[in-house]
NUKOLFI-935838 format. One line per field, with one value per residue (C-alpha): residue in one letter; residue number from 1; x, y, z. Coordinates in Angstrom, 1 decimal, always signed. Last residue first. Layout:
NUKOLFI-935838
type	[A;...];
seq	[NUM;...];
px	[X;...];
py	[Y;...];
pz	[Z;...];
***
This chain:
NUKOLFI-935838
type	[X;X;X;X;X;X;X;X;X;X;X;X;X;X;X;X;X;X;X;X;X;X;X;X;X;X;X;X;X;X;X;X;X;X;X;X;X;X;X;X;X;X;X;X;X;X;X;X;X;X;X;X;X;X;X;X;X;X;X;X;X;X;X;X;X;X;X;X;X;X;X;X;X;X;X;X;X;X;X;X;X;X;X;X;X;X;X;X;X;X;X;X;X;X;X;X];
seq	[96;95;94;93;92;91;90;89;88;87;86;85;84;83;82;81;80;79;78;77;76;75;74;73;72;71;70;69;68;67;66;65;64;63;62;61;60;59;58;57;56;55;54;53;52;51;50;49;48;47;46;45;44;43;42;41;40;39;38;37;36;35;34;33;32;31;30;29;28;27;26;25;24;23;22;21;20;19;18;17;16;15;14;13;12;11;10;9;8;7;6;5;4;3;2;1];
px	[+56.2;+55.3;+51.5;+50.6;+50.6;+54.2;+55.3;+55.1;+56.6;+59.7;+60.0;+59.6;+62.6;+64.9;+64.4;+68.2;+67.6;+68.3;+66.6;+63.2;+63.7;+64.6;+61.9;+58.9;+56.6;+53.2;+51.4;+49.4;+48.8;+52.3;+54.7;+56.7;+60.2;+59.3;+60.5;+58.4;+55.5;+55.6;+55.8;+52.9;+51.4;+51.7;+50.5;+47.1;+46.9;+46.7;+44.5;+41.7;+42.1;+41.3;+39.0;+39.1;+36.4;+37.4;+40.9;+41.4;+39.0;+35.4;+33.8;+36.2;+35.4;+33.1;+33.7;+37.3;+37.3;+33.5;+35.2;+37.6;+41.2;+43.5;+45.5;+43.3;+42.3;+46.4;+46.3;+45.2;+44.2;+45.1;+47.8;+50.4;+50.8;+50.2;+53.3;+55.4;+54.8;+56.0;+59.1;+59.7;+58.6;+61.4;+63.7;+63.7;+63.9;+67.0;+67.2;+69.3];
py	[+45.6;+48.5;+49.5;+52.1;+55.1;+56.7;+53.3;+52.5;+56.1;+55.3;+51.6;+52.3;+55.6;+52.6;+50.7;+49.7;+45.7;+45.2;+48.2;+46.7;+43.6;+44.8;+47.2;+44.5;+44.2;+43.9;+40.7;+41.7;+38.4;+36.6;+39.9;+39.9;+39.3;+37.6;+33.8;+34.3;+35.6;+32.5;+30.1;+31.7;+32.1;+28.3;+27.9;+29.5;+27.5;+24.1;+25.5;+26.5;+23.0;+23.3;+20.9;+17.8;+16.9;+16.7;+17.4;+15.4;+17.5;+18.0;+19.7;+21.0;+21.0;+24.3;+25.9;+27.3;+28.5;+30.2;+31.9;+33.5;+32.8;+34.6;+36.6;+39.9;+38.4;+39.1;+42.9;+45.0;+48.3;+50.1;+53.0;+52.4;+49.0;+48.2;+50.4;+48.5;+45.3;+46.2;+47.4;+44.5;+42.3;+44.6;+44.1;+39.9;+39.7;+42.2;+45.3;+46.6];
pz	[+88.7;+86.5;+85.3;+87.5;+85.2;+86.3;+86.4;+82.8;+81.5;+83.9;+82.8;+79.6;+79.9;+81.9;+78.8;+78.9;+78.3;+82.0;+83.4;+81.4;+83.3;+86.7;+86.3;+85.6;+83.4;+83.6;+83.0;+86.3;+88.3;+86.9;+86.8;+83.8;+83.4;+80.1;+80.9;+83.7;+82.5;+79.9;+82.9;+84.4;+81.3;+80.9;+84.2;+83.5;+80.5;+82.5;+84.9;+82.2;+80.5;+77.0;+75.6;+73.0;+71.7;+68.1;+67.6;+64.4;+63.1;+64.2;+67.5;+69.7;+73.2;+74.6;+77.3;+77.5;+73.7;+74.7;+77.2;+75.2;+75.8;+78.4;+77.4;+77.9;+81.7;+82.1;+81.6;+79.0;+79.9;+76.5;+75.5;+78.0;+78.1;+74.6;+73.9;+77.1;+75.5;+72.5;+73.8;+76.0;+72.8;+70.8;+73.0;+73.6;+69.8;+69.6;+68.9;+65.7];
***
């Protein structure tokens, strides 16, 4: 059975390679980043564009990704054994 930390790789590797997503896909809409909340025990509060960028960063990291892409990277797919990921990944540009 894979673990956790294989299967995201895995999963990762399957978005990869059938849709561009790339970082700007993680990142919130802009409407989220705009406009504060407007009722709840939230109200007016409002995300902090710089603030999420360095939690992806530190979530890319965690991952073995690569902070401007969100690709993955060949150390980190070589790792877990997904040399044949890796392979597939880089032959269409999206490897790190």
């Amino acid at each position: 059975m894979a673990s956790g930390y294989e299967a995201t790789q895995s999963g990762k590797g399957i978005h990869l390679k059938h849709t561009s997503f790339d970082r700007k896909d993680d990142m919130p809409t802009p409407r989220d980043l705009a406009e504060p909340i407007p009722s709840g025990n939230l109200a007016g509060w409002k995300m902090d564009v710089g603030r999420f960028n360095q939690m992806l960063d530190e979530y890319y990291d965690l991952h073995g990704w690569d902070r401007e892409t969100s690709f993955p990277t060949r150390k980190t797919l070589g790792y877990l054994g997904l040399e044949k990921v890796a392979d597939d990944l880089e032959k269409i540009g999206k490897l790190r």
